[in-house]
C-alpha positions as CSV (number, residue, x, y, z in Angstrom):
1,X,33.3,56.7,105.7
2,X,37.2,56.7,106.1
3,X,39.0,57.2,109.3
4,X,42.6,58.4,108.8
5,X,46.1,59.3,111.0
6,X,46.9,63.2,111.5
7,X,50.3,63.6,112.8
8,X,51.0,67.4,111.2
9,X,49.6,70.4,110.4
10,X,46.7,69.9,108.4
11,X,46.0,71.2,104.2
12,X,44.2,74.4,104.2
13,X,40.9,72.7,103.2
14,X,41.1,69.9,106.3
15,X,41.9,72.8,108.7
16,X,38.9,74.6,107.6
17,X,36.6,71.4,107.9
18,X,37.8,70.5,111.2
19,X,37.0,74.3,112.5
20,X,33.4,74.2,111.5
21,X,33.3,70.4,112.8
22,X,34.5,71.7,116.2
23,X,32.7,75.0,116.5
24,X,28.9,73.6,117.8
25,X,30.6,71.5,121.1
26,X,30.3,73.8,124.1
27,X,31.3,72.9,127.6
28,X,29.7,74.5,131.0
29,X,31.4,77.5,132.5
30,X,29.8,78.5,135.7
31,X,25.9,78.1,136.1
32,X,24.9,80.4,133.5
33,X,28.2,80.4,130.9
34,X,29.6,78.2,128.4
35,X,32.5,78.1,126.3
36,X,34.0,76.2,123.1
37,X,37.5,75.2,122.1
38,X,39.4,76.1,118.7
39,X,43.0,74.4,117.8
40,X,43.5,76.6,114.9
41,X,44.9,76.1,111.8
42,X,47.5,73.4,113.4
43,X,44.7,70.8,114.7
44,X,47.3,68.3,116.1
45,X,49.7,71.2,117.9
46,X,47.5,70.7,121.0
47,X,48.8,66.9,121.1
48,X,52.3,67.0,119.7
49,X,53.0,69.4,122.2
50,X,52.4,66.6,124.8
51,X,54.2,63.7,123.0
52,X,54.0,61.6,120.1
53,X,50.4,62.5,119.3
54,X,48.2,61.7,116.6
55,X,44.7,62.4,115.6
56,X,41.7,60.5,113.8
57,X,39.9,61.9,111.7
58,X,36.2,60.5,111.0
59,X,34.9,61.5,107.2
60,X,31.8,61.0,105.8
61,X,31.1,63.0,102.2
62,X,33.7,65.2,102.3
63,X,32.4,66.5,106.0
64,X,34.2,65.7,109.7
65,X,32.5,63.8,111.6
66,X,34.6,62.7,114.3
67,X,38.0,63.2,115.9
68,X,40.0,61.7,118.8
69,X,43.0,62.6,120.0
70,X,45.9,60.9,121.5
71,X,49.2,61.0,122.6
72,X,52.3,58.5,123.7
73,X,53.6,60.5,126.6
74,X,55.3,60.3,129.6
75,X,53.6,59.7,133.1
76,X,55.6,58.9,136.2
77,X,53.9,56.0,138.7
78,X,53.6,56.0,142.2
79,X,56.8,55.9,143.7
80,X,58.6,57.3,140.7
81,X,59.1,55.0,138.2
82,X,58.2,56.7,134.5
83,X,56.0,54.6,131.7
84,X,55.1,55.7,128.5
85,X,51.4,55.6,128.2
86,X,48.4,56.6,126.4
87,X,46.9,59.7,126.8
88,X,43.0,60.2,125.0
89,X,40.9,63.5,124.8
90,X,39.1,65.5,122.3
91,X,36.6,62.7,121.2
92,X,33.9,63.8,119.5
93,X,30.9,63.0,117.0
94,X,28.9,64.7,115.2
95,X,25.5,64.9,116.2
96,X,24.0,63.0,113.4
97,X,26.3,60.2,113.2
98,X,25.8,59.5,117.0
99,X,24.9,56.1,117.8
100,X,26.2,54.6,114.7
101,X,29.5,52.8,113.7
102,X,31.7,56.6,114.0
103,X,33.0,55.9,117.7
104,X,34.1,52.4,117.4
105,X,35.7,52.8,114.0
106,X,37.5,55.8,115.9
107,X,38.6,53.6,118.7
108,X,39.9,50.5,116.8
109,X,42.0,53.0,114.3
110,X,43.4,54.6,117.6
111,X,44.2,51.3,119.0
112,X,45.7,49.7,115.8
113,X,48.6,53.0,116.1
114,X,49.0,52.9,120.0
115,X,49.0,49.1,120.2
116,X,52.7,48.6,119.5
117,X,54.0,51.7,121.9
118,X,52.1,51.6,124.9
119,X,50.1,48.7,127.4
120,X,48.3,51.3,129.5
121,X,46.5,54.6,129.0
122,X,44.0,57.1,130.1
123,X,42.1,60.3,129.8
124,X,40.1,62.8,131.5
125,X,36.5,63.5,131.5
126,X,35.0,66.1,132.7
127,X,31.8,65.9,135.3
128,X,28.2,65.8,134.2
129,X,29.0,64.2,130.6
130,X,26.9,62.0,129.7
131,X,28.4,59.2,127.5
132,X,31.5,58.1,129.6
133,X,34.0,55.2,128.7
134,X,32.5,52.9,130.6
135,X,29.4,52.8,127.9
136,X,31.9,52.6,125.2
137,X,34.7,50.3,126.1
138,X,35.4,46.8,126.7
139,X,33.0,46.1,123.6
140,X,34.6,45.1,119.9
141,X,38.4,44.6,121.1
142,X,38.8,48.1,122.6
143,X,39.9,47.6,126.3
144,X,37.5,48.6,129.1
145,X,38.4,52.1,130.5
146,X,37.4,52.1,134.4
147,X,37.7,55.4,136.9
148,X,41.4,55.4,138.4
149,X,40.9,59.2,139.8
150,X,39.3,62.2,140.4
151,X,40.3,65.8,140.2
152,X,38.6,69.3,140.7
153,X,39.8,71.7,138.1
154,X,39.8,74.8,139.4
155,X,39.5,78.5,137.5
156,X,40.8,81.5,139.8
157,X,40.2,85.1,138.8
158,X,41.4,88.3,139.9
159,X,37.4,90.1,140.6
160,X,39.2,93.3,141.2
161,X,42.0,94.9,141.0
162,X,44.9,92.7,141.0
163,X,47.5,93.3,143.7
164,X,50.8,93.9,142.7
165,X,53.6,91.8,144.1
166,X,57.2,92.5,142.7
167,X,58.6,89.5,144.7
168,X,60.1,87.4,142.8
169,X,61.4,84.9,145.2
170,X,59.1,82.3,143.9
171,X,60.5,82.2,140.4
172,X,63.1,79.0,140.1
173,X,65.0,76.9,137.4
174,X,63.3,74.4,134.9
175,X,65.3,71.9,136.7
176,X,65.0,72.7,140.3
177,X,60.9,73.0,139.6
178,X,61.3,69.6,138.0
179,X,62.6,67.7,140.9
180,X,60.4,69.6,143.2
181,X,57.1,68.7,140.8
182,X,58.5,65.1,141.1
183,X,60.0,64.7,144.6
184,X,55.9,66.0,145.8
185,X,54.5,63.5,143.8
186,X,56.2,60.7,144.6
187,X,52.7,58.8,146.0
188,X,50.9,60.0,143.2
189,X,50.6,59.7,139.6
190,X,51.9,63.0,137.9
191,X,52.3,64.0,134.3
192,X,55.6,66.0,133.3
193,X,55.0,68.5,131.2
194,X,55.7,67.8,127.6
195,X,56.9,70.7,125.3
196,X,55.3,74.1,126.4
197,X,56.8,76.3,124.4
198,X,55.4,75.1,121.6
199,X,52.0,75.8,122.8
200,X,52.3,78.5,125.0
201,X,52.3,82.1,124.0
202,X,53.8,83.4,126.9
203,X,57.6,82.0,128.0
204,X,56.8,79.2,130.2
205,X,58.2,80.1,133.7
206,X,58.8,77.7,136.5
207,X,57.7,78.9,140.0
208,X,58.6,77.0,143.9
209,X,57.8,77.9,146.6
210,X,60.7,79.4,149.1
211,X,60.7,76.3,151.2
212,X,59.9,73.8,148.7
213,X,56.8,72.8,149.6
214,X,54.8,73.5,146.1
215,X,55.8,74.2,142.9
216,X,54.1,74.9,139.6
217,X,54.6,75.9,135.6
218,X,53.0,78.9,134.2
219,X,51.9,78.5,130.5
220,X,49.4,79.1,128.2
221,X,47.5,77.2,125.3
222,X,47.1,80.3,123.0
223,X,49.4,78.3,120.2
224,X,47.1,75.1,120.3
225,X,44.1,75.5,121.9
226,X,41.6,78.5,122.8
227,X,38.6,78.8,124.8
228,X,36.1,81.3,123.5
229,X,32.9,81.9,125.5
230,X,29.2,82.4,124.4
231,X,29.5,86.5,123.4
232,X,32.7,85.5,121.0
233,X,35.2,86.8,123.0
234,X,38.3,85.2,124.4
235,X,38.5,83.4,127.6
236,X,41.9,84.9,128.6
237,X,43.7,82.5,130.6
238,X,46.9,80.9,131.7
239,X,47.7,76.9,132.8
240,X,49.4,76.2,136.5
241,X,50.6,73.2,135.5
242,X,53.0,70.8,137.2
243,X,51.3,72.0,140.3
244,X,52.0,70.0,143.3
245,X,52.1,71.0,147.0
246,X,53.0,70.2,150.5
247,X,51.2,72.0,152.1
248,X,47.4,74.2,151.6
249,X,49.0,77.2,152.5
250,X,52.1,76.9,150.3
251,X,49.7,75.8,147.6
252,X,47.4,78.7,147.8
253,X,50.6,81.0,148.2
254,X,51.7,79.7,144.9
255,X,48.5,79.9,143.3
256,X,48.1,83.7,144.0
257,X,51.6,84.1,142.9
258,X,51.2,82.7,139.0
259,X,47.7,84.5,139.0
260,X,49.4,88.0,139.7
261,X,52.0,87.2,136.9
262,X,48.9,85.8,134.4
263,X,47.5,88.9,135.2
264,X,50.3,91.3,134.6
265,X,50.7,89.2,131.4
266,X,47.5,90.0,130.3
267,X,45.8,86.6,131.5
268,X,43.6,87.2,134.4
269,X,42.3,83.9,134.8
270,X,44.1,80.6,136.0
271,X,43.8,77.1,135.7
272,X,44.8,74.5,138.1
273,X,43.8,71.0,138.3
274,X,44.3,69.6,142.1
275,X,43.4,66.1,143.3
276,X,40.1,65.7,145.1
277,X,41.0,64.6,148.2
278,X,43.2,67.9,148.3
279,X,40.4,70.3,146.9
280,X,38.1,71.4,150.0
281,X,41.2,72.7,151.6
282,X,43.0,74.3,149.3
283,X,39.6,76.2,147.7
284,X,38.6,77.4,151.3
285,X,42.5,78.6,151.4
286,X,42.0,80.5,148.3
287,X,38.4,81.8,149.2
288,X,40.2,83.7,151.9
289,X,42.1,85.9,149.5
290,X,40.5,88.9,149.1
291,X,39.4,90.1,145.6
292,X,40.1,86.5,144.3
293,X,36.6,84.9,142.5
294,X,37.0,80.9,141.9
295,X,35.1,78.5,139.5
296,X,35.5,74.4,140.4
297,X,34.4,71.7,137.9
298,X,34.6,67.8,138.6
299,X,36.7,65.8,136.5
300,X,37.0,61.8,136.4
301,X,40.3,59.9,134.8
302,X,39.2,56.6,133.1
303,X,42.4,54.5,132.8
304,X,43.3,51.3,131.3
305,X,46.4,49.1,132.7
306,X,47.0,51.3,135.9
307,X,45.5,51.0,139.7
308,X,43.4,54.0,141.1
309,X,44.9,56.6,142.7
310,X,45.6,60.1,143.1
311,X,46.8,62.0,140.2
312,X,48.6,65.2,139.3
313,X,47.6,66.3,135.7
314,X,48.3,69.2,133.9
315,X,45.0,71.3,132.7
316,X,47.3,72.7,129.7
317,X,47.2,69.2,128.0
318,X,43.1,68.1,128.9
C-alpha cells in the first residue's frame, strides 16, 4: 500500500478511481433519505478552495482505498486574533481495509505535511457516526482530537411556492459583510471564508442585515462538491456561510432572505450551520415562516491545540 500528497487536479485515471472509491458512502438526510457526495473530476477543488489543502490518497493494487483531506486555513480565535490552523474532513476507508493499518498510515502522512505549518487543528463530524476521533487519536504519534463544539446544521426549504421579495436592502459589500461576520463573532471562534468563487457556481453575494445585526455569504459547492440523493438526482442547494447574528429575529430574517435568492437562482434548499446553544431559537424563529420546511442534523468539532467553545463554521467547506 502507498499513501501519497494530492495538491492538484488529479490524471484522468486517478479521477476516475477516486469517483468509484467515493460513490458507496452515503450520509442520512431526513428519517427516510440519504445522500452521497461527488468532487468531480478536480478531487482537491473542494480543499484548495479553503486554503492550502492537500489530500492523501490510500492505494492498495491499483484501487483507492482511503482519502483524507485537509487544509491550512485561516480561523479567527475568540476575541479576534487569527491563527492558521488545520482543518480535516473527508476521511474515509474502504470497507474492506477497515480496521487495518489504512487510517493510521493516513494520519501520520497528513501529519508529516501539516507539522511544519500549523500547532492546532480541527474538523467536523457529523452526529450518529460511529468511529469518532476520539477512538483514533492520541495513539502512534497522532495527537488526541477532543470535542471543542457543537453545531446544528440546518437545511431550509421553500415547501411551496416561494414568495417573492424584490428588496434588496439586505445585499452589502464583501468588505462591509466581512467586518460584520467578524465584529458578531468576536466571542466565538469563526472561519472566514476562503476562496468561493472558485467553488461556487453562482457569484458569491454578501448579504447584512439593515441594522447590522446578522450577516451571511451566499455560495454554492456545484464546482467542488455535489450532493446527490438516493433516486440519482441532484440535491439542489446553496451555502449561508459566514452566518453570524445578533439577534434570532435578524437571523431568521436573513435566512429567508438568501433562501428566496437560492431559490430564484434555481437552488431551493439552504444550508446553514448555527451554534447549538443558538439553535432552538433560531429553528422555532424559522418554523414560523409559512411555507418554509426545515431539516437539523447534529454536528461535533474535535479540535487539537484550542479550548472549547462556540464556533461559527461555514457548511460550504465541511
Amino acid at each position: 500500500m502507498k499513501v501519497h500528497p494530492l495538491c492538484d487536479p488529479p490524471a484522468l485515471s486517478l479521477a476516475q478511481a477516486l469517483a468509484e472509491f467515493e460513490a458507496p458512502f452515503t450520509y442520512p438526510l431526513g428519517p427516510d433519505k440519504f445522500f452521497r457526495i461527488t468532487h468531480g473530476a478536480d478531487y482537491t477543488l473542494f480543499f484548495r478552495a479553503q486554503g492550502e489543502g492537500a489530500c492523501f490518497i490510500a492505494e492498495h493494487q491499483d484501487q483507492v482505498v482511503g482519502s483524507l483531506g485537509t487544509v491550512v486555513r485561516r480561523l479567527w480565535m475568540p476575541g479576534g486574533v487569527e491563527r492558521r490552523v488545520a482543518y480535516l474532513g473527508d476521511l474515509k476507508i474502504a470497507p474492506g481495509a477497515r480496521g487495518g493499518v489504512v487510517l493510521a498510515r493516513l494520519a501520520r502522512a497528513a501529519q508529516a505535511w501539516l507539522r511544519p505549518k500549523v500547532d492546532a487543528g480541527f474538523g467536523v463530524v457529523m452526529g450518529g457516526t460511529s468511529l469518532t476521533p476520539e477512538a483514533y487519536t492520541n495513539r502512534a504519534g497522532i495527537p488526541a482530537f477532543q470535542e471543542v463544539g457543537r453545531l446544528t446544521i440546518l437545511r431550509a426549504a421553500v415547501s411551496g411556492r416561494a414568495t417573492r421579495d424584490d428588496d434588496n436592502s439586505f445585499f452589502t459589500a464583501p468588505a462591509s459583510g466581512l467586518a460584520c461576520y467578524q465584529r458578531l463573532s468576536r466571542d466565538r471562534y469563526a472561519c472566514p471564508v476562503g476562496q468561493p468563487e472558485m467553488r461556487s457556481q453562482i457569484a458569491p453575494v454578501w448579504l447584512m442585515h439593515p441594522d447590522g445585526a446578522a450577516c451571511g455569504l451566499l455560495e454554492d459547492t456545484r464546482k467542488a462538491k455535489r450532493l446527490v440523493v438516493s433516486d440519482g438526482a441532484e440535491l439542489l442547494s446553496a451555502h449561508l456561510s459566514c452566518f453570524a447574528c445578533d439577534t434570532v429575529s435578524a437571523g431568521a430574517q436573513l435566512i429567508g432572505c438568501a433562501l428566496r435568492r437560492a431559490t430564484e437562482l434555481g437552488l431551493p434548499g439552504l444550508f446553514v450551520a448555527i451554534p447549538e446553544l443558538d439553535a432552538k431559537a433560531l429553528r422555532a424563529s424559522l418554523a414560523q415562516v409559512e411555507g418554509l420546511a426545515i431539516l437539523a442534523a447534529p454536528a461535533i468539532i474535535y479540535g487539537t491545540g484550542l479550548e472549547a467553545g462556540a464556533w461559527h463554521i461555514n457548511t460550504s467547506e465541511i
